[in-house]
N, C-alpha and C positions, 0 to 999 in steps of 0.2 A: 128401820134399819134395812140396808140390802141386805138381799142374798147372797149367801155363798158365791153359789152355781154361777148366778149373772154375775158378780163381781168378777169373778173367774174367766167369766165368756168375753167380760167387757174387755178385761185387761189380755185376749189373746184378739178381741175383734180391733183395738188399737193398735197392736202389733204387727197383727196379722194382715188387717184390713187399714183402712183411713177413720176406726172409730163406727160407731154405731147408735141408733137412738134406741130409748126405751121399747120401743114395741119391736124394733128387730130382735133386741135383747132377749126378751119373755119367748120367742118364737122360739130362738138357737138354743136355751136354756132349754125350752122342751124336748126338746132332740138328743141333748144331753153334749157335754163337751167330746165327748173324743167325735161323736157322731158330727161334730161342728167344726172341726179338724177335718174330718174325711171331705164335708162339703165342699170347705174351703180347697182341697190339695185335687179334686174331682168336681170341677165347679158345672160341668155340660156346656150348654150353649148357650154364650154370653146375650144374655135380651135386653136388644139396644139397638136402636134405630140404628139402618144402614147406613156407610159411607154416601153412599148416591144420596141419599135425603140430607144430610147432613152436609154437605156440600153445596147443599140449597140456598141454606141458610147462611153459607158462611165460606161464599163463592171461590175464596184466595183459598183454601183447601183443595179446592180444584189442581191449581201446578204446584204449591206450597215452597216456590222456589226461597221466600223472602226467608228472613230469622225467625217468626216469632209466630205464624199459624201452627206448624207442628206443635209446637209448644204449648197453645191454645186448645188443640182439638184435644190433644193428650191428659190435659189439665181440666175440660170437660169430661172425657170417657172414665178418669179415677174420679170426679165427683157422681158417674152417672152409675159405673161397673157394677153386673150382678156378678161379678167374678174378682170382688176386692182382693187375692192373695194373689192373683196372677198380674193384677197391675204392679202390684208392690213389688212382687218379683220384679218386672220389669220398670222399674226404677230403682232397684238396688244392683241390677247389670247395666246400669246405666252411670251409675255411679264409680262404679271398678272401670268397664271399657270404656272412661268420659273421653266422648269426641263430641268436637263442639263448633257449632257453624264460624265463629272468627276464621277456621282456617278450610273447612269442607266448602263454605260458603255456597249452600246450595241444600236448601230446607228440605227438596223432596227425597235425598238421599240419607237426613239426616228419621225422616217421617220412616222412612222404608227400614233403616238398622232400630229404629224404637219396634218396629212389626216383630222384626226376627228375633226381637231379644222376648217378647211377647208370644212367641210359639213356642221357644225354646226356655223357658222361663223354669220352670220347673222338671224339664229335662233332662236328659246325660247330657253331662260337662264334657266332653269329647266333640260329641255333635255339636254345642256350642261354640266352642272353640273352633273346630273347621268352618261352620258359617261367620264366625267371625275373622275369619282370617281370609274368608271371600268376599267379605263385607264393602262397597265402593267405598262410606265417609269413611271407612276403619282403614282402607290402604290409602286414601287421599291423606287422612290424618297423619299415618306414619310414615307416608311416602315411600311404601312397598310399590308403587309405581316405577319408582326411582332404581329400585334393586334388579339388577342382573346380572348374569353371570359373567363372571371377570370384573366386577365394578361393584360389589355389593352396596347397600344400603343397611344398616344395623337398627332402623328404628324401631321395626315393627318386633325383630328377635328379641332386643333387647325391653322392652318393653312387654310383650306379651310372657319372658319368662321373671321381670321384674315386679312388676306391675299386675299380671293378668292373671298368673299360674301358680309359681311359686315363692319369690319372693327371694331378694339379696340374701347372701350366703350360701345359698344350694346351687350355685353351679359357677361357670368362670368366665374370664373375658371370648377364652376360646369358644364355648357353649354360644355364645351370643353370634358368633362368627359361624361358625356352624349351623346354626339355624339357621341364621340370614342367607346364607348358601343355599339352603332347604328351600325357603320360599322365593328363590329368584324364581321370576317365567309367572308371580303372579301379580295379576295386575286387571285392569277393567280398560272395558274400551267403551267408544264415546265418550273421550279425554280431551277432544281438541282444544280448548281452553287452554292446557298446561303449552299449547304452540305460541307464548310470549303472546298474547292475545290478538291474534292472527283473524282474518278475515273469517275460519271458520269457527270464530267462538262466538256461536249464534245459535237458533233451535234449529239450524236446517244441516242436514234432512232432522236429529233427531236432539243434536245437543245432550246436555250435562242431562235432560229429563230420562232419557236412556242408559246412565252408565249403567253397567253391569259389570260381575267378574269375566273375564277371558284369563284363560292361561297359556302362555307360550311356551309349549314345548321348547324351542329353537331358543328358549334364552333361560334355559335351565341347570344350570349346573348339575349333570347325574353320576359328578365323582363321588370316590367313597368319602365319606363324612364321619367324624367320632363324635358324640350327643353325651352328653352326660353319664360316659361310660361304654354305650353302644355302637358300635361300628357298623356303616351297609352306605350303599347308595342312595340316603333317605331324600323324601321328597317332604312337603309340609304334612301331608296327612300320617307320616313315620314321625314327625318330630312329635304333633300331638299326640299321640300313642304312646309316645316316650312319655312326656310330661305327665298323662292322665297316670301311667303308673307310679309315681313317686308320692314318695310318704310326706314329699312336702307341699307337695298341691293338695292333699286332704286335709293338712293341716291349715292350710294358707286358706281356704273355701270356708272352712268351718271357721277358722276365724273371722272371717269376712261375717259369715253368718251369724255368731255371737253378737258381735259388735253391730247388727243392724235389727237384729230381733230380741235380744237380751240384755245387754248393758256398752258404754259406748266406749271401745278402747283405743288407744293411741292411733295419730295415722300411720300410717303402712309404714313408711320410711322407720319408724322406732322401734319397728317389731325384733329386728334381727340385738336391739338392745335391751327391749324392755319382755317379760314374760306374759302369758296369757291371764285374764283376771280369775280364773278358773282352768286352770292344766285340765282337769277331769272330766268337765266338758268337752272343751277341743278334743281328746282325745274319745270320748263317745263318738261326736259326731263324725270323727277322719274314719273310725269303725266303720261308722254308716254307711259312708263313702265308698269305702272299697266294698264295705255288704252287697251296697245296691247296683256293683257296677257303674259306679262313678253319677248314680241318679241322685239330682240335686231333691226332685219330691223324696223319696226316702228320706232324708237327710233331715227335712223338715219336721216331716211327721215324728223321725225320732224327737227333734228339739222342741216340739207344740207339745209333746206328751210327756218331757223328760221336768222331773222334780225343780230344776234351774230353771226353766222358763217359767214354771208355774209357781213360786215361792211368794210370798207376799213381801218381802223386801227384792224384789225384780221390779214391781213395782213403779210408774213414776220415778224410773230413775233415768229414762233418755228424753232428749231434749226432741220434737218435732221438728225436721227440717220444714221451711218455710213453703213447701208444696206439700206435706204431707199435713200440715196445719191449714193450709189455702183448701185443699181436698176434702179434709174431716168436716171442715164448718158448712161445704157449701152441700155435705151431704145432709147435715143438719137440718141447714134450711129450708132446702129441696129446692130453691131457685132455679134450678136447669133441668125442668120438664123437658125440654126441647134446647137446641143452640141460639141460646142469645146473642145479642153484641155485648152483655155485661161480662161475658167469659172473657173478653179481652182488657178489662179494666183489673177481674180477678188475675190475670197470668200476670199483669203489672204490679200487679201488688204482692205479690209472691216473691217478684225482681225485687221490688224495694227492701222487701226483708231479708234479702243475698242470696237467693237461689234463681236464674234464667235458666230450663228445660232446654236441653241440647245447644247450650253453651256454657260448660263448666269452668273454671279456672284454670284447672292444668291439663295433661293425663294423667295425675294426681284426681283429679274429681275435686269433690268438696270436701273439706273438714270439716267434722260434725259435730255431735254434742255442744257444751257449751260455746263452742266455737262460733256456733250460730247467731250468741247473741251476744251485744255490744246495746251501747244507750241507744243510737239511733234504731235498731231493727226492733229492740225488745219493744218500744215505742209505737212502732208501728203494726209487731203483733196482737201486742193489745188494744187498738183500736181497733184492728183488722176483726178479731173476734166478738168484741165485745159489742161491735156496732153492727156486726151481721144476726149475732146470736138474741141480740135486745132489740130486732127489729121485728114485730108483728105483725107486719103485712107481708112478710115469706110464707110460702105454702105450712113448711115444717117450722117452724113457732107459733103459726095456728094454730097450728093442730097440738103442741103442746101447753101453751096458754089453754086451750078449749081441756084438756084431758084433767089440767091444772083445777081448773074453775071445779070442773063435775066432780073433783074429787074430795076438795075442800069446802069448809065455809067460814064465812065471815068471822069466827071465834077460830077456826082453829088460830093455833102457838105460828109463832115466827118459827121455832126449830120444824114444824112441819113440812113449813111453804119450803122454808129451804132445803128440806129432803127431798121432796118433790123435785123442787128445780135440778138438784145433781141427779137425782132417779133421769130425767127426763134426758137430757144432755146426754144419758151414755152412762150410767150407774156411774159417775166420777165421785171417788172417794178426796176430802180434802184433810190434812192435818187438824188440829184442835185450835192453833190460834187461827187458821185459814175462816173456819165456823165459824166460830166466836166472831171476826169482825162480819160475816154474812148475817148472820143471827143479828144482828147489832141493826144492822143496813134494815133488814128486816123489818122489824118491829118497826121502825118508823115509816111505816108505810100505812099506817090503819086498815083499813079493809084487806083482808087475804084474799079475796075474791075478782078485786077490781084489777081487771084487764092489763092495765098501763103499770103497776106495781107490781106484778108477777113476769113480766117484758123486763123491769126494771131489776129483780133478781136475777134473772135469767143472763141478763148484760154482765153483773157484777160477777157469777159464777165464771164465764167467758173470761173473765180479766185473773181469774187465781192462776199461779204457779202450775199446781195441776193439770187445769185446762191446756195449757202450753207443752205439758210432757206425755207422755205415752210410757 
């Protein structure tokens, strides 16, 4: 039987992190959990080969102008991270501000907003928000380029108080008109490209590799403005000020957070119809919110210690997006000592089960939960896993087949080997008929010892329900 404690640790290292194997397990168990929270929310300095050696290996990370190296390097660094909750973090701001190369078209600005959203990851939501709203693929995406004064542009207003902050119903058409007023004058230069594709849309002198934010004073609108109530000559850095104070951006954040650490609720768009699955929660964590000074690590640490995340019916009840399943296995295995060429066949296989890294669907982002899975993808999660996790020439199913072998022998029971195998995977707890047919699979194996039949539970483990949820 597992432990408590690691049951515990496992079910927040899946949440928290991309998952965990048995001997991380035992280590964080010893620390104790809250001391495993504090790690995670305090993680120091990330140990992980530099960009410059990594670039070695996997030279198109050099300009990462195309779609799909950012995506790749990113999809190594969550298989590699000794800092799993800051990654996660930054894929869950990646998911709310989805910008996405179809229309940025231009991977090194898409690499550069993945960085920022990765400093500011567990941050104040304020500082977030103004770097995101300096952001180049974030004003190319919403074409805050476009906005000036006398001529506005509403993408970026109306989205960032839709979308980014608070959420339909908490404010009006005017609000959006007003903001967008706010952020005329900002914009990025090193745009020549937007010149109808003009002689200077080239690397020379510096091209799209240098956009950056600039602000133009000279095309600023600095009339008085009315914001959601408040009156003044606001600029964008007054608009987000305004927003971070409102009781529905703690609420709109904290929901976000439920829904991607705790249980998986409607998309955004249904909220203003549908209630929270937990009122009592949301409302702890908007407490925290304003507790912390709008600090999202606050906010966490309440929800990693609070009785809802930690309940034993929380449990296996979200579904792994298909980078967060690509992530967890390849830590498993340990296949990415270093930057392979295989990390580009793993980013493609991620794609086939409906998630592409810095190319989302909408500025909606992705539907999640069950949403993710359909016959084709469910199809190809389960071979994705079950043929990584049952393969025995990977560094990490060595070493758990080897830990396997020393632990057993030949007589032990079929229910043992398959304790073992979910021990080893990450303490993964399965239902009673889930067992039953492992147990089953089991026992027709003979020897509990031979190499190739503990590979061969270990595959089947890989293919349950469980293994696919967090």
């Amino acid at each position: 039987m597992l432990d408590a404690n690691v049951e515990l640790i496992a079910h927040l290292m899946r949440r928290a992190g991309f998952g965990a194997s048995r001997e991380e397990l035992e280590a964080r168990a010893a620390r104790g959990y809250q001391a495993t929270v504090e790690d995670l929310l305090n993680p120091g300095d990330e140990r992980r080969l530099s960009d410059y050696l990594i670039r070695r290996f996997h030279p198109e990370l050099s300009g990462m102008m195309g779609p799909l190296a950012p995506g790749e390097n990113w999809l190594y660094r969550m298989a590699t991270t000794t800092a799993p909750l800051q990654e996660k973090m930054t894929l869950f701001w990646h998911g709310i501000f989805a910008t996405g190369y179809n229309k940025v078209i231009h991977g090194k600005a898409l690499s550069d907003q993945t960085r920022m959203f990765r400093k500011h990851a567990m941050g104040n939501f304020r500082t977030l928000l103004l770097e995101l709203s300096r952001d180049p693929a974030m004003i190319i995406w919403l074409d805050n380029q476009d906005n000036h004064k006398g001529a506005i542009n509403e993408n970026y207003g109306r989205e960032l108080l839709e979308l980014f902050s608070m959420g339909v119903g908490n404010y009006t058409e005017q609000d959006i008109k007003e903001c967008a007023r706010a952020f005329t004058g900002w914009t990025i230069a090193n745009r020549e490209y937007m010149e109808l594709r003009s002689q200077r849309d080239s690397d020379w002198p510096y091209g799209r590799i240098s956009w950056h934010f600039e602000y133009h004073p000279e095309d600023h609108d600095d009339g008085e403005k009315e914001f959601l109530g408040e009156r003044g000559n606001f600029n964008g850095e007054d608009i987000v000020d305004i927003i971070c104070r409102q009781p529905a951006t703690a609420r709109f954040i904290s929901r976000h957070l439920y829904s991607f650490f705790v249980a998986d609720e409607p998309p955004v768009p249904e909220w203003p119809y549908t209630p929270p699955a937990d009122e009592e929660a949301i409302e702890e964590l908007s407490q925290a919110y304003f507790d912390g000074d709008y600090n999202i690590g606050a906010m966490l640490r309440v929800l990693f210690n609070s009785d809802f995340f930690k309940a034993e019916e929380a449990r296996y009840r979200k579904v792994k997006s298909p980078v967060e399943l690509v992530a967890g296995v390849l830590r498993l295995t340990r296949e990415f000592d270093r930057p392979r060429y295989e990390i580009l066949e793993r980013f493609s296989q991620a794609s086939y089960m409906g998630q592409i890294l810095n190319n989302p669907p909408s500025v909606e982002g992705w539907h999640t939960g069950t949403d993710w899975l359909n016959s084709g993808t469910l199809v190809e999660r389960i071979n994705f896993a079950s043929k990584q996790i049952g393969d025995a020439t990977k560094p990490g199913i060595r070493g758990m087949v080897d830990r396997i072998c020393a632990e057993l022998s030949d007589t032990t029971s079929p229910e043992r080997l398959v304790d073992a195998c979910l021990e080893e995977v990450g303490a993964l707890g399965v239902d009673e008929d889930t067992r039953r047919v492992l147990v089953d699979f089991s026992s027709r194996g003979g020897d509990n010892t031979d190499r190739q039949h503990i590979a061969d539970v270990l595959q089947m483990v890989a293919a349950t329900q469980e293994f696919q949820r967090a």
